[in-house]
C-alpha positions in Angstrom: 31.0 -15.9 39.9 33.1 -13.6 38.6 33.2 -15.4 35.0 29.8 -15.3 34.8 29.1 -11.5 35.3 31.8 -11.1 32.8 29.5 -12.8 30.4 26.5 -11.0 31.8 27.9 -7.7 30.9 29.6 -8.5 27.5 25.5 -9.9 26.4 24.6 -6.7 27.5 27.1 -4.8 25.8 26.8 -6.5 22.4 23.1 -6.5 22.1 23.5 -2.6 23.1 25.7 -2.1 20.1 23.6 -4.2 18.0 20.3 -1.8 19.1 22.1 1.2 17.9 23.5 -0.2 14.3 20.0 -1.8 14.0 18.9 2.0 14.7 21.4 3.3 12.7 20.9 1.3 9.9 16.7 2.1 9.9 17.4 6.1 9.3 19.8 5.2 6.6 17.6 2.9 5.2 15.0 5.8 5.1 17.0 8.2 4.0 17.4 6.5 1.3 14.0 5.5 0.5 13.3 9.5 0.2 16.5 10.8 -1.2 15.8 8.0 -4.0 12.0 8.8 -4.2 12.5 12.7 -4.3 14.8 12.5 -7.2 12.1 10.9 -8.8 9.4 13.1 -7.9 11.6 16.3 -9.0 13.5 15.1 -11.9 10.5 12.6 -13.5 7.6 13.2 -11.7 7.1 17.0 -12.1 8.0 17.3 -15.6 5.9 14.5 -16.9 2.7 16.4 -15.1 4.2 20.0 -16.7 4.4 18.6 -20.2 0.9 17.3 -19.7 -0.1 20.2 -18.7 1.0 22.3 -21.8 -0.5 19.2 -23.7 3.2 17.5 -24.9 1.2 14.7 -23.2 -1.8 13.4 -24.5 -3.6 11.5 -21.5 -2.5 8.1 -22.5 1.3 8.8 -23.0 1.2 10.5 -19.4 -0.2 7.2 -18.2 2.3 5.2 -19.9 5.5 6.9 -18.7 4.5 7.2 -15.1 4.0 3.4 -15.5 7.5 3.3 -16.7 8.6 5.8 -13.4 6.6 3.2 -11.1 8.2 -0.2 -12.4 11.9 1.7 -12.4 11.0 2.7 -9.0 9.9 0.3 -7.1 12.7 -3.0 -7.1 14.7 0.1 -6.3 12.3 0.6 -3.1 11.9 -3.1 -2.4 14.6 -5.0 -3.1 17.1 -3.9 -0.5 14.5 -4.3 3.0 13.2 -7.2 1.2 16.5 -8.9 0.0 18.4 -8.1 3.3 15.0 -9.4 5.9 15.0 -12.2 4.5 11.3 -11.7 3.3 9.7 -15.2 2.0 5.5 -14.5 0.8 3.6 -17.4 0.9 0.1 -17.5 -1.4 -2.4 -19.8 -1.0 -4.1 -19.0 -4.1 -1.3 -18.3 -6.8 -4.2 -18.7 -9.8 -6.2 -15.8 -8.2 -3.3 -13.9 -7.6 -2.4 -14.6 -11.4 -6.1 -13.2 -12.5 -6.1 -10.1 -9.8 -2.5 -9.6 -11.8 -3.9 -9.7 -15.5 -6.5 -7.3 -14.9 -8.0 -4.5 -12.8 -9.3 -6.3 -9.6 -10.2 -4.7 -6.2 -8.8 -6.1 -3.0 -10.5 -6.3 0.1 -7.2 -6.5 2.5 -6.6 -6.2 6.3 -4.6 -3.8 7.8 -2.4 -5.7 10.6 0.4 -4.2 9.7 2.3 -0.9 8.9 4.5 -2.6 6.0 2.0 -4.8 4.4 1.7 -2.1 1.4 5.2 -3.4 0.6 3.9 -6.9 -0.4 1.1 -5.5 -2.7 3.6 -4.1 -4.5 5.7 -6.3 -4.6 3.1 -8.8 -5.6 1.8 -6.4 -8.7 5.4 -6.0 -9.1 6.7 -9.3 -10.1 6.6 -11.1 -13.0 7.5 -14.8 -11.7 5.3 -16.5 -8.9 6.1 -20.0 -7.4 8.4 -20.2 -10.8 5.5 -19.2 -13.2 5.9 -16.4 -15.1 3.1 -13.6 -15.1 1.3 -10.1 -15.8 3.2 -6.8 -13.6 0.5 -4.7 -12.9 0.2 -1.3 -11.4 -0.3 -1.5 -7.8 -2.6 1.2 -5.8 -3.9 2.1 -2.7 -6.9 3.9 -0.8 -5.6 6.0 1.7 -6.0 7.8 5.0 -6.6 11.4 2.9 -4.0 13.3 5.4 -1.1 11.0 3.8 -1.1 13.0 0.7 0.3 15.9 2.6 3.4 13.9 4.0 6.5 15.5 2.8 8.2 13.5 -0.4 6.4 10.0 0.1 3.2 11.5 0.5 4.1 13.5 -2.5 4.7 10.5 -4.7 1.6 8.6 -4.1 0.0 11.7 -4.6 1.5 12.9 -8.0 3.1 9.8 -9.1 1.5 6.8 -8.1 -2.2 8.5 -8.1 -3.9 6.6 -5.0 -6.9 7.5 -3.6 -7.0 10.0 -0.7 -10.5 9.8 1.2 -11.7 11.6 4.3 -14.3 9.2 5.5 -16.8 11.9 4.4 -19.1 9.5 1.3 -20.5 12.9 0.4 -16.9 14.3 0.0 -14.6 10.9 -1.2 -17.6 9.5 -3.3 -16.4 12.1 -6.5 -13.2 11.1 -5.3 -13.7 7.8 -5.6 -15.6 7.7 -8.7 -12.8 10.4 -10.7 -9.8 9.0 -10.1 -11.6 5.3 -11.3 -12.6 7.0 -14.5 -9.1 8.5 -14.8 -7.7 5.1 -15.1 -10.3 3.5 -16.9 -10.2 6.5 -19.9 -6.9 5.4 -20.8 -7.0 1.9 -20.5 -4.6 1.5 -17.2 -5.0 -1.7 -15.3 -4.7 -1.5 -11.6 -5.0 -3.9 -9.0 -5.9 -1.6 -6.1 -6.0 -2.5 -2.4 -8.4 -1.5 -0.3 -8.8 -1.9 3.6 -12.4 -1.1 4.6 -11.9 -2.2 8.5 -10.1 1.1 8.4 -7.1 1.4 10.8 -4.2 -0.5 12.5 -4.9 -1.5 15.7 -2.2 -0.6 18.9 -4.6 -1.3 21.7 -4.5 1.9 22.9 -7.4 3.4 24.9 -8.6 5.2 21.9 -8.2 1.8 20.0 -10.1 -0.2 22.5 -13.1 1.8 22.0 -13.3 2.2 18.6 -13.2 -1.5 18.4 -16.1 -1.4 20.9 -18.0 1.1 19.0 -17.1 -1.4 15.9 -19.0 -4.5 18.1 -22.0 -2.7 19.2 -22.4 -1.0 15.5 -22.6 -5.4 15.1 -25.0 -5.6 17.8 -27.4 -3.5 16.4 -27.5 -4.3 13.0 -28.3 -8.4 14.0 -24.5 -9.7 13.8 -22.2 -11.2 16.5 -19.8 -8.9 17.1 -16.8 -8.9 15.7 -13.3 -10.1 18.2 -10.5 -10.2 15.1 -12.2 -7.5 12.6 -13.7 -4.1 12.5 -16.6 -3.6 10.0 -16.2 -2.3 6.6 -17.0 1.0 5.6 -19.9 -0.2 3.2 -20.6 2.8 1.3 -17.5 3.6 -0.2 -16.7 0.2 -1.2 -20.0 0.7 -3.2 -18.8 3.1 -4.8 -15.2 0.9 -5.7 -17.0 -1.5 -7.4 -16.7 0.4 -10.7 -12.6 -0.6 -10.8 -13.9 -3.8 -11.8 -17.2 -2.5 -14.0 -15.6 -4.2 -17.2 -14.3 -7.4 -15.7 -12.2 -8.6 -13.1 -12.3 -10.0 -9.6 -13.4 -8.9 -6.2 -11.2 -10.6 -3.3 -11.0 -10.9 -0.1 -7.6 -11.6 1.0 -5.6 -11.6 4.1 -1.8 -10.2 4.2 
C-alpha cells in the first residue's frame, strides 16, 4: 500500500514538472517567433517600404525582395514547431496541390484549427512533395481585419506578407478585396491565398452555439438542410475573390 502511493505521487510529480517545461518551453518558443519576426519587420521590412516610398523601388523590385524576406523567413518560423512535433501532412490530391502551387489559385479552407495557417505555408513553402520536386509560391491569407493591429505578428502580415484584412462590411472590404488583388496582379506576383468563408473557429461556447444556430436557420430559409459540421460561406465576398484567379488558375475546396 505504501509502494503504491509512492508511485501515485512520483506520476503526479513528473507529469507536474513536465506541465511546466511544456509551459516553459511554449513562451520561449514564442518569444522567439516575435523577437525573430520583429527583426525582420525593423531591419527589412521598413526599409524596403521607405525606399519604395522615395521611389528606390519601382513596384516590381519591392515585390520581389519582400518575396525574398518571406522565403528567408518562414523555415525559420516553421521548422523548429514543425521538426520538433513531429508534424507529418498527408495530401490526398498532391497534382492539385502541384497546380494551386504553379499559379495563383484561391482556397476555399476550413477553419478547425488555430495552427492550420502553419500548413499553408508550409505547403506554398516547399519545393518537394511526396519526393516530387515543385513550384514555392507565396502563401496569403484573408483575415479577421482586427489582426492587423496585433503587436509585431500582426505587423508583419500587415506590412510584409500583405494579407487581406476585412471587416465583414462588403461595402467596406469589397475595395479591399479588389486593391490588394490588383496590387499583386500589376506586378506579376503569384499567390496562393487561403480563404475560410465559414468564418470563425468554433469553442462551443454559448456565443458559439448560437451563431452556429443563426448559421442553420440562415439554411432553413434559403431551401437547404441545415448545416451540423459547417457554417455557411460568406457569399459576397468570395465574389469578389474570384478575380485572384481572373487569368488562370484553380478554385479549391480543401479541408486542413
Amino acid at each position: 500500500m505504501i509502494k503504491k502511493e509512492s508511485r501515485q505521487v512520483s506520476t503526479a510529480t513528473f507529469r507536474w514538472i513536465r506541465s511546466i517545461f511544456v509551459i516553459l518551453w511554449c513562451h520561449f518558443s514564442v518569444s522567439l517567433l516575435c523577437f525573430n519576426v520583429l527583426f525582420d519587420l525593423v531591419f527589412f521590412g521598413i526599409p524596403f517600404h521607405f525606399f519604395r516610398w522615395i521611389g528606390a523601388f519601382s513596384e516590381e523590385k519591392f515585390a520581389c525582395y519582400i518575396n525574398k524576406l518571406i522565403n528567408w523567413t518562414t523555415p525559420i518560423v516553421l521548422s523548429t514547431p514543425m521538426v520538433f512535433s513531429g508534424t507529418n501532412i498527408y495530401c490526398n490530391n498532391i497534382d492539385l496541390l502541384f497546380e494551386s502551387k504553379s499559379d495563383n489559385s484561391l482556397l476555399l479552407a476550413n477553419h478547425g484549427s488555430r495552427i492550420d495557417w502553419m500548413v499553408g505555408m508550409f505547403c506554398g513553402y516547399t519545393t518537394d512533395v511526396g519526393g516530387k520536386s515543385c513550384a514555392r509560391n507565396r502563401v496569403g491569407f484573408v483575415c479577421e481585419g482586427i489582426l492587423q493591429f496585433m503587436p509585431i505578428v500582426g505587423w508583419y502580415r500587415k506590412f510584409i506578407n500583405n494579407d487581406i484584412f476585412v471587416w465583414r462590411s462588403f461595402r467596406q472590404d469589397k475595395p479591399t478585396i479588389e486593391n490588394n488583388i490588383a496590387q499583386f496582379h500589376r506586378v506579376g506576383a503569384k499567390r496562393m491565398l487561403f480563404l475560410s468563408p465559414e468564418g470563425v473557429i468554433v469553442d462551443f461556447s454559448e456565443q458559439d452555439k448560437e451563431y452556429i444556430k443563426s448559421c442553420q436557420k440562415f439554411c432553413v430559409s434559403q431551401g437547404y438542410n441545415a448545416f451540423d459540421y459547417v457554417l455557411t460561406p460568406r457569399y459576397k465576398g468570395t465574389s469578389c475573390l474570384a478575380n485572384q484567379v481572373v487569368s488562370g488558375g484553380p478554385i479549391v475546396s480543401i479541408c486542413v
